[in-house]
N, C-alpha and C positions, 0 to 999 in steps of 0.2 A: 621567658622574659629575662632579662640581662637585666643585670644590679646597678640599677641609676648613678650612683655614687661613681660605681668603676666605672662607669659611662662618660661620666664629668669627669674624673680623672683622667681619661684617656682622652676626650674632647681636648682638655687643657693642654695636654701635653702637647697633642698636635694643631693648637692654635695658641703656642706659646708668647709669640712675639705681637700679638693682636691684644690692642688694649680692651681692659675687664671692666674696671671699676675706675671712676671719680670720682674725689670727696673733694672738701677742703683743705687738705693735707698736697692732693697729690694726684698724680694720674699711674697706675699702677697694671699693667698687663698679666697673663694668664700666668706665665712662670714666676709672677710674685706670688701671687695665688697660691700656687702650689708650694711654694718654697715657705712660704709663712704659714701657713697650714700645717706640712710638713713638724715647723717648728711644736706648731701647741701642740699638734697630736704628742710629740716626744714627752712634753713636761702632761699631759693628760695621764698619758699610760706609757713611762719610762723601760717597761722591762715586757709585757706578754703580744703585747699586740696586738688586742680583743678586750675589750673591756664589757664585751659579752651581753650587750643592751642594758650598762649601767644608764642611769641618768646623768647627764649634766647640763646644769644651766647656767648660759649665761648673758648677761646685764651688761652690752657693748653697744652703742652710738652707731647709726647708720652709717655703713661705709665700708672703706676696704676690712678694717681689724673687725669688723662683725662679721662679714662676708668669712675670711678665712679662719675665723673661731666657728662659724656651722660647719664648713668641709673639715677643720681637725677632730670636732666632735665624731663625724661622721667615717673621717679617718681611724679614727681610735676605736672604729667598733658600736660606741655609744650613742645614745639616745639623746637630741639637740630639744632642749628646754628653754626656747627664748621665754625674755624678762622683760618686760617695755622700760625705758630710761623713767617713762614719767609715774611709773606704778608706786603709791604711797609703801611706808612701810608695813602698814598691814597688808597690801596685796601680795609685798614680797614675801612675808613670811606666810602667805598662805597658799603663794604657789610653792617654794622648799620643802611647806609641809607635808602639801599633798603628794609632790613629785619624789620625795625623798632622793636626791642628787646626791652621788659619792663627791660631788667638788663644784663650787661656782668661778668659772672664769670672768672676770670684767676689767675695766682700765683703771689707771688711776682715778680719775676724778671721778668715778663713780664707786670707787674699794670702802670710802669712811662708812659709804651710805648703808652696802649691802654686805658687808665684812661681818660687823657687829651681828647683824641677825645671823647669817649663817655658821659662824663661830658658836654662836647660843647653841645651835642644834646640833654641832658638833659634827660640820660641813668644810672643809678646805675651799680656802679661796685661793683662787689665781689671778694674778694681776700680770694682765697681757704683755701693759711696758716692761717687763720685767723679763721678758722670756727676749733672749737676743741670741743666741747661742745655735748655731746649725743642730739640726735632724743628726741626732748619733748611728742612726739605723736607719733603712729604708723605708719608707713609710708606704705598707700598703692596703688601701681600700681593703674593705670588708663584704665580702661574696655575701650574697644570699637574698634573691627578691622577700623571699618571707619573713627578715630579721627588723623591727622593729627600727624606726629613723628618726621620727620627732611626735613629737606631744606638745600640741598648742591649744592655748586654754580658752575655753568658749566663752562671747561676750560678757556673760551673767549679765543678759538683759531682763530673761525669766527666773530666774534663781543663784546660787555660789557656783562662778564657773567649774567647767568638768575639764577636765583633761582630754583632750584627743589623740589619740594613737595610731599614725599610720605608717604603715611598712615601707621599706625601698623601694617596692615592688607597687604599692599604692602611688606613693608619689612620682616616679614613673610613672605612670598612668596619667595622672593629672597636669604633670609637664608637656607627655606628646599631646595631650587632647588639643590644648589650647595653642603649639608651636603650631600642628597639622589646621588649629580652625584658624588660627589668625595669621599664617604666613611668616613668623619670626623668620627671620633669617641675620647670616652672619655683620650685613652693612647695616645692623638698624641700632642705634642709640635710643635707651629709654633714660627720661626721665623720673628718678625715683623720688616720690615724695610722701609716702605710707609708711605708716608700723609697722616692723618686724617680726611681730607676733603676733600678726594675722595671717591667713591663706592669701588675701590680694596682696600683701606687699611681699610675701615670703616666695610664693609662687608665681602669681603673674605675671610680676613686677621684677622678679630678681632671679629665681631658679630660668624661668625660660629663657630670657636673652642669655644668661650663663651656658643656657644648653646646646645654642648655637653658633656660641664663639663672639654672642655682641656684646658689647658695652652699654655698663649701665650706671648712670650720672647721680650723684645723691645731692638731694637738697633738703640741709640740716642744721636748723629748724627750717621748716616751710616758712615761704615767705613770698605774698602774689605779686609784688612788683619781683621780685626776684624770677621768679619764677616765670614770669609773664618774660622777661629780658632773657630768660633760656629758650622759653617757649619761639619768643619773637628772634632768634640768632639763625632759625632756619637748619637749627644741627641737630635740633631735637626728632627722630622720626615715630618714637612712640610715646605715651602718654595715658597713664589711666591715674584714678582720682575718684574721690566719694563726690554726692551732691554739695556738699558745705564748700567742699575746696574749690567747687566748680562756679559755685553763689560768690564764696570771698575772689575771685579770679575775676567776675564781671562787675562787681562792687569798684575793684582797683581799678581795672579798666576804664570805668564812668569816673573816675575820680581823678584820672591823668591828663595829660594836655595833650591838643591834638596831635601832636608829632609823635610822641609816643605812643597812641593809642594805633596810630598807622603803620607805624611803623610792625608793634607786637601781633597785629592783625594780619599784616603780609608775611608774616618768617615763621607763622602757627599755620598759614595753609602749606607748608610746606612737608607736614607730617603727614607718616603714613596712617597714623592709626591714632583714635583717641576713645578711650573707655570710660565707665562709669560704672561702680556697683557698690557692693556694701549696706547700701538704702535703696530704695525708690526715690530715682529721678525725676522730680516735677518736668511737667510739661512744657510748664514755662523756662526752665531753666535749661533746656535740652533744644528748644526751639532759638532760645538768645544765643548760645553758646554756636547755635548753626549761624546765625547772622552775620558774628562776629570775625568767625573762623572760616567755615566755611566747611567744617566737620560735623557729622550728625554722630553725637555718639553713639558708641558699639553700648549697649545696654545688656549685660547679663544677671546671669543668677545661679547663686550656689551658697556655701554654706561651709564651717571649718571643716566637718565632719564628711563634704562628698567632694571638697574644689568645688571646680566649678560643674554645672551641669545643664543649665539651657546658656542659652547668646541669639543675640539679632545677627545677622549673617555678614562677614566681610563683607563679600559682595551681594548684592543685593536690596530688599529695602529692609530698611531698619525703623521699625514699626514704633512711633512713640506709645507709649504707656505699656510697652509690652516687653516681654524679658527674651522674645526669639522662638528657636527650637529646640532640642534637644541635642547636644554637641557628640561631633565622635567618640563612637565605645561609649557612650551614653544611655543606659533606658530610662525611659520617664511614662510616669501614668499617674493619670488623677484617681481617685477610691470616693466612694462614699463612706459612712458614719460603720457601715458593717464591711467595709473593707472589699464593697464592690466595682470592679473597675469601671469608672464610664470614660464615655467618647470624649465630651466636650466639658463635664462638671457644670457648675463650680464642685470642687473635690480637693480633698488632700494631697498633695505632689508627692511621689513615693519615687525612688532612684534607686537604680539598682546596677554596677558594673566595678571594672577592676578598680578603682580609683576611690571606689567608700572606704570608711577607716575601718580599721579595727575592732577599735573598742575602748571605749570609757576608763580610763586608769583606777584600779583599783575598785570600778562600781558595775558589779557581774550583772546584776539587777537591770539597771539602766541599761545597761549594751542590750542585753537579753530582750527589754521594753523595747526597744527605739527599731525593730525589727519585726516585719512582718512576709513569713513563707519567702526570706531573703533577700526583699525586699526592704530599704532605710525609710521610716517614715519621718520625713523631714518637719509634718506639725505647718507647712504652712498650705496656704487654699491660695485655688488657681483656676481658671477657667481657657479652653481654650479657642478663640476666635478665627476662621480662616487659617487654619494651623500657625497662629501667635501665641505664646501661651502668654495669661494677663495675670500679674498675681494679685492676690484678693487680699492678702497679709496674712497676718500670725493664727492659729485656730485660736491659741491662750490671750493674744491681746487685739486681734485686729479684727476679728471676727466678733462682733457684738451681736448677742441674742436679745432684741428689746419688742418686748409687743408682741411677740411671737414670729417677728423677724431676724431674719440672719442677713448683718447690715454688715457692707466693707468698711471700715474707717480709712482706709486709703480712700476708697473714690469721695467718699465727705473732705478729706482732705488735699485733692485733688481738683477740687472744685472751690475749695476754700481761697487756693491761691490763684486762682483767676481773677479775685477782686482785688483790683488797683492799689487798696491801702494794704495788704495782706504781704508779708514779707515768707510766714513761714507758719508752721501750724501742728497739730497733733491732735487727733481725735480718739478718747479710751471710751471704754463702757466703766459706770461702777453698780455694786450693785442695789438692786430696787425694789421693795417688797409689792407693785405692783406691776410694774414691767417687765421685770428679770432682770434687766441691765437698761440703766440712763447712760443715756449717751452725754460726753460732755466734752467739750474741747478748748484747749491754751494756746493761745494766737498771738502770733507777732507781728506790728501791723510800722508800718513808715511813718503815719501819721494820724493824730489823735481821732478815734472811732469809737463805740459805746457798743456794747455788746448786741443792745438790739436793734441797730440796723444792720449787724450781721447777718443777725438770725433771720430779718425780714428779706437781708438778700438773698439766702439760700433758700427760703423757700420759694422762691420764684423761678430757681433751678433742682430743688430737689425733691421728692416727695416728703411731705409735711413728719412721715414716723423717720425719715434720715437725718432729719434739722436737730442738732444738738441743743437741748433744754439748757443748759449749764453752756456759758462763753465766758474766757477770764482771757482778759488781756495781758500779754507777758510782756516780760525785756526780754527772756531769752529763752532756749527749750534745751531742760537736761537731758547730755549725750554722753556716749562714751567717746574711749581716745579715735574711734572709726567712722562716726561722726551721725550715729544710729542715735534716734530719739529713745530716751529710757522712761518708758511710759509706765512704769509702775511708779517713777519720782512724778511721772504728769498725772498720774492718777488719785498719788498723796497730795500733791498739791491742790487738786478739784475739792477734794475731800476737806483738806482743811478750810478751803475758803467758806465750802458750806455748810460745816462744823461749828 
């Protein structure tokens, strides 16, 4: 396997004059890329050129100067530690802590924020506007599929996020999977409108069109009439997005005037491709979003720690409520509770190929756990239908033991938002000293409802032990910046109300 990095370096070189990246700023081609890259790598590692899998992280705004601050990282040898703009100060100092970085690169307007903490720990800052000055030396990529490339930090939707660690040679892997299943190629323009330090916006979103010489547009901050006026200009050919951005995009839609509503409808079937992951895609929101457009979303599933690892198929049918099949250089298998394989489950998803990480930064324990006979056990349950796989949710939160049931909160919640007033929803277990686990759920509904005619709707579609005893009506449901419900905040919140 050939070293991704030099891979991209060399791509670059030979589709120099082909534009790369869009921002606000500017429209910038491949040989900017590399020339500004070039630059940080200099002031990163001034004198050996190997910085030998240090850490460095840094705190740069969607765009081109984030774009060629991961390739100088990755030029200089070192290990790329993105930082989300929007992370409080306690996040930041608790990813520096964990990652311990010889240097934070960032821009001005963001140096007051994350200067101070990293100074405390006795961390050099780099402030990007500052570096203006040509490459004194030649800057070259760092050989080696096995040498260590980035460390991106897990949700902490179950606990203090972990660091992920995966090699050149890993991300490769995850790059070709998804060029090879979704046909990238060099004429396609993506729309980028994701975090940067996550796998869909870092990989999907931004390494694969990089990998084939396309262009890729940033929209920063996200914004759905905006977006929708990208979407609707007919320039856009690719487009992935979580369920929320997909909700707030048909929200704006119903909210515009006829002209424009036709007009962003005609210039969005003009795309080649439209994605969804992150969360589970309601049904509902995957079936409007086809009315609209005229796109049935590619619906996948993956994780920081494997990329990606099933998908609904390009071509083909693209099964609602289901995550696909198992993507190239892909293995996947469902287990039972003693780690036995079955055909169909429901079962644990377990992944196993070049493209899993590493390993857990600094927690031997954990990597060592989260593996079984080499196989990654990803913790989430699945079932497979006509060879679809369905996911079932989390074992730790979506998997409710009540009654001596093993109940999906997904399909409770997937049913929840078929009723007319139901905007949005979340179903946890807490626990029960005679159930084992009450089910309970926090609902966001359009308009004014009473918890028990919910409950009397669902049971006229679910079996009576699925029906959640506990319904609390919300304004809204805690998520993180990906836009994933954090159901241990839904779970405190149940908790207090019945407290």
């Amino acid at each position: 396997m050939t070293n991704p990095i030099s891979t991209l370096i060399d791509r670059a070189g030979a589709t120099a004059d082909r534009l790369a990246v869009v921002d606000g700023s500017g429209q910038y081609r491949y040989r900017d890329l590399l020339a500004r890259s070039a630059q940080i790598a200099r002031v990163l590692d001034p004198a050996s050129g190997d910085l030998e899998e240090a850490r460095v992280a840094f705190l740069v705004p969607p765009g081109f100067e984030h774009v060629a601050t991961q390739w100088a990282v990755w030029r200089a040898g070192a290990v790329a530690v993105p930082i989300a703009p929007n992370y409080p100060a306690a996040e930041i100092a608790y990813t520096l802590d964990d990652a311990a970085p010889i240097a934070v690169v960032t821009t001005a307007a963001f140096a007051e924020r994350i200067g101070p903490i990293a100074k405390s720990r006795g961390i050099s800052t780099i402030v990007s506007s500052e570096i203006s000055a040509p490459a004194a030396r030649r800057i070259e990529p760092i050989l080696g599929a096995d040498r260590r490339a980035m460390m991106v930090y897990t949700s902490g939707t179950t606990g203090r996020p972990k660091g992920v660690v995966t090699t050149h040679g890993m991300l490769q892997a995850q790059i070709t999977t998804l060029v090879e299943a979704w046909a990238w190629q060099a004429p396609d323009r993506g729309l980028h409108v994701l975090p940067l330090n996550h796998v869909h916006g870092i990989v999907n979103a931004l390494c694969c069109p990089l990998w084939v010489g396309a262009a890729v547009e940033f929209l920063d901050p996200f914004d759905p009439v905006r977006c929708w006026e990208r979407l609707g200009s007919g320039a856009i050919s690719f487009f992935t997005a979580v369920p929320t951005i997909y909700a707030r995009l048909i929200a704006a839609h119903d909210a515009a005037s006829d002209t424009d509503r036709h007009r962003w409808r005609q210039g969005a079937r003009a795309a080649r491709l439209m994605c969804s992951g992150s969360a589970a895609l309601p049904v509902s929101v995957l079936e409007r979003w086809e009315a609209l457009t005229g796109h049935r979303l590619l619906e996948r599933y993956g994780m920081t720690e494997i990329g990606m690892a099933l998908a609904n198929p390009l071509a083909g049918e693209r099964r609602a409520g289901t995550v696909g099949q198992p993507l190239p250089g892909v293995q996947a298998r469902l287990v039972d509770e003693s780690g036995y394989p079955l055909d169909r489950g429901p079962g644990e998803i377990q992944i196993r190929g070049a493209q899993v990480f590493l390993e857990y930064w600094n927690r031997p324990g954990e990597t060592a756990a989260a593996f079984r006979d080499g196989w990654f056990a990803t913790g989430d349950v699945a079932a497979v239908e006509d060879g679809y796989w369905r996911l079932l949710g989390r074992q730790s939160t979506d998997i409710i033991k009540s009654a001596g049931y093993k109940i999906s909160a997904l399909e409770i919640e997937e049913t929840f938002r078929q009723h007319p007033a139901v905007i949005d929803c979340a179903v946890v277990g807490r626990p029960d000293p005679d159930l084992g686990e009450r089910i309970g759920a926090a609902v966001v509904v359009s308009e004014s409802v009473e918890p028990e005619p919910l409950r009397q709707w669902l049971e006229e579609r679910l079996a009576r032990y699925k029906v959640p005893r506990d319904i609390m009506v919300v304004d809204d449901l805690p998520r993180n910046a990906m836009g994933k419900v954090l159901k241990p905040a839904v779970r405190e919140l149940l908790s207090s109300r019945a407290g």
